[in-house]
SEZARO-249827 format. One record per residue (C-alpha): residue in three letters; z, y, x; chain. Coordinates in nm, 4 decimals. Layout:
residues N
ALA/Z/Y/X/A
...
***
This chain:
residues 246
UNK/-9.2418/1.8748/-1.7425/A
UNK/-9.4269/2.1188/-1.9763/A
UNK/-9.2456/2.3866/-2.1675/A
UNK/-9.2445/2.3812/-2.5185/A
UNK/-9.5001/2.6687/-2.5132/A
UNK/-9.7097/2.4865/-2.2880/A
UNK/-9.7370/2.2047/-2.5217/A
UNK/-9.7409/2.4152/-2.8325/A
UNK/-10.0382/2.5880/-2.7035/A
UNK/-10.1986/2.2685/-2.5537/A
UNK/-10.1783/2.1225/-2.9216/A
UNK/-10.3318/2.3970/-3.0863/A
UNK/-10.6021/2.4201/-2.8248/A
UNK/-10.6683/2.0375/-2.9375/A
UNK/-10.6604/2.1571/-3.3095/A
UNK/-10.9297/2.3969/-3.2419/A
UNK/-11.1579/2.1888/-3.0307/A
UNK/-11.0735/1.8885/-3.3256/A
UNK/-11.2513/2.1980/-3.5298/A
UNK/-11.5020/2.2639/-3.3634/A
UNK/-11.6378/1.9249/-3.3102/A
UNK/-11.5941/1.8923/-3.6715/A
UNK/-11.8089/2.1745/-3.7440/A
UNK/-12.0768/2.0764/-3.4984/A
UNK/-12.0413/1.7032/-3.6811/A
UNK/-12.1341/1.8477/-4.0362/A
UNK/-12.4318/2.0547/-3.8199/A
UNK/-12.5556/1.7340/-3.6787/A
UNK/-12.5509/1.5959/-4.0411/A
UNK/-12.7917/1.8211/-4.1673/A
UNK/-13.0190/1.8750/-3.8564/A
UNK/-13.0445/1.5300/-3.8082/A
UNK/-12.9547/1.3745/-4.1297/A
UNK/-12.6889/1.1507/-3.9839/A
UNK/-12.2917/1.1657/-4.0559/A
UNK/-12.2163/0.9170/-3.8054/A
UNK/-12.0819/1.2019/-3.6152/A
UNK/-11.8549/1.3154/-3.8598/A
UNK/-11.7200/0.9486/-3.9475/A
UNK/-11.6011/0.8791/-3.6214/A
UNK/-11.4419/1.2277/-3.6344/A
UNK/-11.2700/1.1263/-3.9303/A
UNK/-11.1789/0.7614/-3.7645/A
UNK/-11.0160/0.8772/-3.4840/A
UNK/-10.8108/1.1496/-3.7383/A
UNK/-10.7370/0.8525/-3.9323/A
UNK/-10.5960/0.6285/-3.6650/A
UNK/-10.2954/0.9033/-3.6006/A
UNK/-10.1711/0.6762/-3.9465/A
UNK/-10.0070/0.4476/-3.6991/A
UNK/-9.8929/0.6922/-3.4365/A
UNK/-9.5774/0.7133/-3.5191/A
UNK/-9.5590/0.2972/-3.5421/A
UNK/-9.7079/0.2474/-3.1645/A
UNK/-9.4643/0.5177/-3.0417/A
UNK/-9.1354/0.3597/-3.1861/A
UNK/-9.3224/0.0096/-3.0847/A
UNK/-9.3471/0.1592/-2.6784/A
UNK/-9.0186/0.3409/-2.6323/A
UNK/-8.7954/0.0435/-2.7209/A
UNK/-8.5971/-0.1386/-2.5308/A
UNK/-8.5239/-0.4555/-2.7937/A
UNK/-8.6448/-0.5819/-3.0905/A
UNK/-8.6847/-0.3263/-3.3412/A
UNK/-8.4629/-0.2932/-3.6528/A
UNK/-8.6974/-0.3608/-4.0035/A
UNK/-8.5893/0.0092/-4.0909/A
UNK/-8.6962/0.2013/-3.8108/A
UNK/-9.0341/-0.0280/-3.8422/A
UNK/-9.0216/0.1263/-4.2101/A
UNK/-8.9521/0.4720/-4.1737/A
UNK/-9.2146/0.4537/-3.8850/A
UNK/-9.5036/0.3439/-4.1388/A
UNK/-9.4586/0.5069/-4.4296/A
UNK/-9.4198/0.8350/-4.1536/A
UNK/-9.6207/1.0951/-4.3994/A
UNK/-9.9554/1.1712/-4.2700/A
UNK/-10.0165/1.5404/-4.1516/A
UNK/-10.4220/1.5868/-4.1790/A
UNK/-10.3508/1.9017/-3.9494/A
UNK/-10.1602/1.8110/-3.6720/A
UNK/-10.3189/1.4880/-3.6611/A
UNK/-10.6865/1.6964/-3.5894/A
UNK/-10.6007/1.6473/-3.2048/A
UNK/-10.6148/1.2713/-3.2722/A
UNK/-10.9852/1.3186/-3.3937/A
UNK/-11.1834/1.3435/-3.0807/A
UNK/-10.9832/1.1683/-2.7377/A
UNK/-11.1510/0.8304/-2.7899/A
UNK/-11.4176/0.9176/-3.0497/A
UNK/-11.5877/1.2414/-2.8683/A
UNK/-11.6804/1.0332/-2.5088/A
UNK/-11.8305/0.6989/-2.7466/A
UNK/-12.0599/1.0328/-3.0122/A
UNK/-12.1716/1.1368/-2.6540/A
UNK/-12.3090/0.7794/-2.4832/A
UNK/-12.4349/0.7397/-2.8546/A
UNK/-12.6473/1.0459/-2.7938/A
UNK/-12.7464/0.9452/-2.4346/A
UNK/-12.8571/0.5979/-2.6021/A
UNK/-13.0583/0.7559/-2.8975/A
UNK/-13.2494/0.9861/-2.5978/A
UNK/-13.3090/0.6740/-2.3788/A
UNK/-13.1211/0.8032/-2.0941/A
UNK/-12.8628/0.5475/-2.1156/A
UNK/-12.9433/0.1444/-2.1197/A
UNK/-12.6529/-0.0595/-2.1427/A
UNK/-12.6158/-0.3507/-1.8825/A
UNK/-12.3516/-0.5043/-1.7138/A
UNK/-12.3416/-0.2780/-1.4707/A
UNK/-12.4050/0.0704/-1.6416/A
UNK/-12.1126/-0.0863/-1.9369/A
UNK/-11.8443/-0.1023/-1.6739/A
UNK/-11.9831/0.2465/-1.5064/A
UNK/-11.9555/0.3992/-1.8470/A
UNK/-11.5984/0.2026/-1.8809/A
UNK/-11.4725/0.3957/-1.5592/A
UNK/-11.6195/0.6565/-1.6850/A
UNK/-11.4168/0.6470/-1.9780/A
UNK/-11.1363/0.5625/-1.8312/A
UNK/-11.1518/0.9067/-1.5968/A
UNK/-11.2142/1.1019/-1.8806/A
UNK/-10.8826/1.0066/-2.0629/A
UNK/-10.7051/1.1022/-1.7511/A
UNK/-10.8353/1.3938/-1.7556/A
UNK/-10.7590/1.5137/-2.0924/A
UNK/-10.4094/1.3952/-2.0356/A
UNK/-10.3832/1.5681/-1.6984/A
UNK/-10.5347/1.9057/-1.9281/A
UNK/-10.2907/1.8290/-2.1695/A
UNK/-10.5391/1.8052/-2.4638/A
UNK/-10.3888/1.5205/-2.6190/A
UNK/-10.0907/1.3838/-2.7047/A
UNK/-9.9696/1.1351/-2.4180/A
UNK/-10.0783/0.7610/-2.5693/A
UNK/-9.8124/0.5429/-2.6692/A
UNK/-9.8180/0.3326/-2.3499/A
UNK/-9.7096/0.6282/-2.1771/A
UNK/-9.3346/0.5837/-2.2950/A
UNK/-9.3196/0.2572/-2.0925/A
UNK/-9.1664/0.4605/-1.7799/A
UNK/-9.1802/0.2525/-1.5166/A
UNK/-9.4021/-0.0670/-1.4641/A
UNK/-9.4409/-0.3853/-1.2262/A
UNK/-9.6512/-0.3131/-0.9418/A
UNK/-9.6197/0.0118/-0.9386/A
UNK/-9.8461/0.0717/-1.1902/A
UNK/-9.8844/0.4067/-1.3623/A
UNK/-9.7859/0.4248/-1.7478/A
UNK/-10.0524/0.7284/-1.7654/A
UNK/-10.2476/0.4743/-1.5669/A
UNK/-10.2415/0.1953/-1.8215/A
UNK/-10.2783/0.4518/-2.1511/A
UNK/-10.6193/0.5301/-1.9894/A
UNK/-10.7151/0.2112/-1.9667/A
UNK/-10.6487/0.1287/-2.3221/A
UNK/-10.7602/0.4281/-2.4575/A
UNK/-11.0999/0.3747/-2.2271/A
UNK/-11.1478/0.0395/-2.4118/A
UNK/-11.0969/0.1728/-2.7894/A
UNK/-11.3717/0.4206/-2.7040/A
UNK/-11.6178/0.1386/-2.5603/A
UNK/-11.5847/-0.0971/-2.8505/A
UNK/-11.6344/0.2172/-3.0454/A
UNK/-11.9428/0.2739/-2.8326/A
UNK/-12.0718/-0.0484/-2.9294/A
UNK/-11.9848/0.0332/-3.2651/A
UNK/-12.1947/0.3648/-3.2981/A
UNK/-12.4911/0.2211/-3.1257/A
UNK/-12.4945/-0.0790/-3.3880/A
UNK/-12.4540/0.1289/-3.6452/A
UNK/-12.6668/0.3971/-3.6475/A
UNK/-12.9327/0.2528/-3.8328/A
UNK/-12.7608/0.1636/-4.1108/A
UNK/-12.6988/0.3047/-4.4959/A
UNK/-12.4519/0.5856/-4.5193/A
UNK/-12.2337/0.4087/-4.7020/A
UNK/-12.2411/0.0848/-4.4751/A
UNK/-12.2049/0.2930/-4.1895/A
UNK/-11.9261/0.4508/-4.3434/A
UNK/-11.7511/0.1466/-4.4176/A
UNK/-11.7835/0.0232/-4.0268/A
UNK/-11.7008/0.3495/-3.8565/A
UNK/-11.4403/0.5187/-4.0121/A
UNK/-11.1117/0.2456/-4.0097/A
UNK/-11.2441/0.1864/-3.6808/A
UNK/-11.0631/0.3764/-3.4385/A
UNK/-10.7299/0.2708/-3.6816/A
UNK/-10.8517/-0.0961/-3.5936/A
UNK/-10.9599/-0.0906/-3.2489/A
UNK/-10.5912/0.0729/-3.2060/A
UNK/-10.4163/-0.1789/-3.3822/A
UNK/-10.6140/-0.4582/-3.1482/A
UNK/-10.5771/-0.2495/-2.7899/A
UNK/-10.2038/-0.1634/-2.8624/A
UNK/-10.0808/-0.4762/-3.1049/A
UNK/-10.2711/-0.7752/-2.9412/A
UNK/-10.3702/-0.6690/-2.5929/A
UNK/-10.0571/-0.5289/-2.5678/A
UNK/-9.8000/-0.7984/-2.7250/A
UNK/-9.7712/-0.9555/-2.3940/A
UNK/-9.6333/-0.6710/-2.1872/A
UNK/-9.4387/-0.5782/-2.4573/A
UNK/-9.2718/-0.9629/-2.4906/A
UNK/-9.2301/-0.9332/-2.1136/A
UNK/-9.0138/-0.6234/-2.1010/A
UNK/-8.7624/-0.7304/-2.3271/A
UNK/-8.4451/-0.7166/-2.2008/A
UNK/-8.3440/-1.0735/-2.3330/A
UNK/-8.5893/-1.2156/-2.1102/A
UNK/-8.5275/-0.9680/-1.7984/A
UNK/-8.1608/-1.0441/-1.8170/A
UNK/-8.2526/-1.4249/-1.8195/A
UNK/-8.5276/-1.4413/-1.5753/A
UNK/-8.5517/-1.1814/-1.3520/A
UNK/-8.8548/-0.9811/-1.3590/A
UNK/-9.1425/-1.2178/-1.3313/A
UNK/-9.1562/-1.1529/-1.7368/A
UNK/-9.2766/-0.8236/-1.7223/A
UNK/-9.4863/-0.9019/-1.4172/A
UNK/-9.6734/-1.1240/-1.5930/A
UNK/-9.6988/-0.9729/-1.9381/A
UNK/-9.8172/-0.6765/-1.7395/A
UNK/-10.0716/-0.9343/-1.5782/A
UNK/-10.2008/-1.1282/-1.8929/A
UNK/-10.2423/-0.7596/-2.0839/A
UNK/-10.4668/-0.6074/-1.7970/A
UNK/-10.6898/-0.9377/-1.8112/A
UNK/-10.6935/-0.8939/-2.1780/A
UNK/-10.8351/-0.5825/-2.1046/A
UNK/-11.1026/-0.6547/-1.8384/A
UNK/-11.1670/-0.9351/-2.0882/A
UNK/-11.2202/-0.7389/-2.3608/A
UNK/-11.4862/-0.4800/-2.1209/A
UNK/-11.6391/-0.7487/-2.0498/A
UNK/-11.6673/-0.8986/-2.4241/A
UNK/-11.8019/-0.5356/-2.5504/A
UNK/-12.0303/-0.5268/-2.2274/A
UNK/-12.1998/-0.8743/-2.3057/A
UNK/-12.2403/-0.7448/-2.6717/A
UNK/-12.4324/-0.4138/-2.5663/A
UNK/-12.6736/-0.5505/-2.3314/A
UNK/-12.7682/-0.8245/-2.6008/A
UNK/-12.8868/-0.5074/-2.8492/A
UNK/-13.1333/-0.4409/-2.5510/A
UNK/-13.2712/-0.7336/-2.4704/A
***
């Protein structure tokens, strides 16, 4: 467990790198005359909106109570301690869209699920580094299989920032305005879909209703329908990127 310092200062070393990035986003604007950069900034900022909703959603242990769904939305949002949000998923997608815009990086079948594991190492690592907040799938404690909470919160964080990816790359091309429009909510969508849909059916599966009922094939297999959703989803986004190229 980290000390209170240790996460202070771990926050605030995500606040600065959040403004750094951000500064280096409004660079890239003017250099390059493209704010894509600095929308998906501003998505993944944005998407800490429903933090506080996934969190209560993840830690409970029954159906919630309307009030504490409530009190959870209308959470007020705080544009500075929600700068760490900013970059987790958004930074790893702005980089593969540079890598694409170079021609280093053609998206296949193959190279998408490289880049996925990629991905998916990368959020481990900033968790391990403690430059983000843990992901709401990390308050699950312990899951069937012996699967790793911190294990699972990569993997869903690793698929918000490859339908991002395919996002950006669509994207780049178009009017600020349009590009606007399809960037920035974004990360807030892509969370609601990773978290609220792939997600439902681990969530169903761990109630305690159903555990004290059936034993604990529920969880097992909401835990096994949500990781399909998942490689489903990859492979959805994958299919997607290798059409741009054809």
């Amino acid at each position: 467990m980290r000390s209170s310092w240790q996460q202070g200062g771990e926050h605030l070393l995500a606040i600065i790198i959040a403004t750094l990035l951000y500064g280096a986003a409004v660079w890239l604007w003017w250099q390059q005359r493209a704010p894509i950069y600095l929308f998906a900034l501003a998505g993944g900022q944005l998407s800490a909106l429903l933090t506080p909703f996934w969190r209560l959603i993840y830690s409970l242990q029954s159906v919630p109570a309307p009030g504490s769904v409530l009190a959870a939305l209308t959470t007020p949002f705080d544009p500075i301690r929600s700068l760490g949000a900013a970059w987790p998923e958004t930074l790893p997608a702005l980089i593969v869209l540079v890598v694409t815009m170079m021609r280093w990086w053609t998206p296949n079948t193959l190279s998408g699920w490289f880049t996925y594991l990629v991905f998916v190492s990368v959020q481990l690592l900033f968790s391990l580094l403690g430059l983000r907040e843990p992901a709401p799938p990390t308050l699950l404690g312990a899951l069937p299989f012996g699967l790793s909470a911190e294990l699972l919160a990569a993997l869903m964080s690793a698929t918000m920032t490859y339908g991002l990816c395919y996002v950006l790359i669509t994207v780049q091309r178009y009017s600020w305005p349009s590009m606007a429009a399809a960037v920035i909510p974004m990360p807030l969508l892509l969370g609601g879909f990773v978290y609220g849909v792939i997600g439902a059916p681990l969530l169903i599966g761990r109630l305690p209703a159903l555990s004290a009922q059936a034993g604990d094939w529920p969880a097992q297999l909401g835990l096994l329908l949500s990781v399909a959703l998942l490689g489903w989803a990859v492979a959805i986004i994958s299919a997607g990127l290798n059409r741009l190229y054809r």
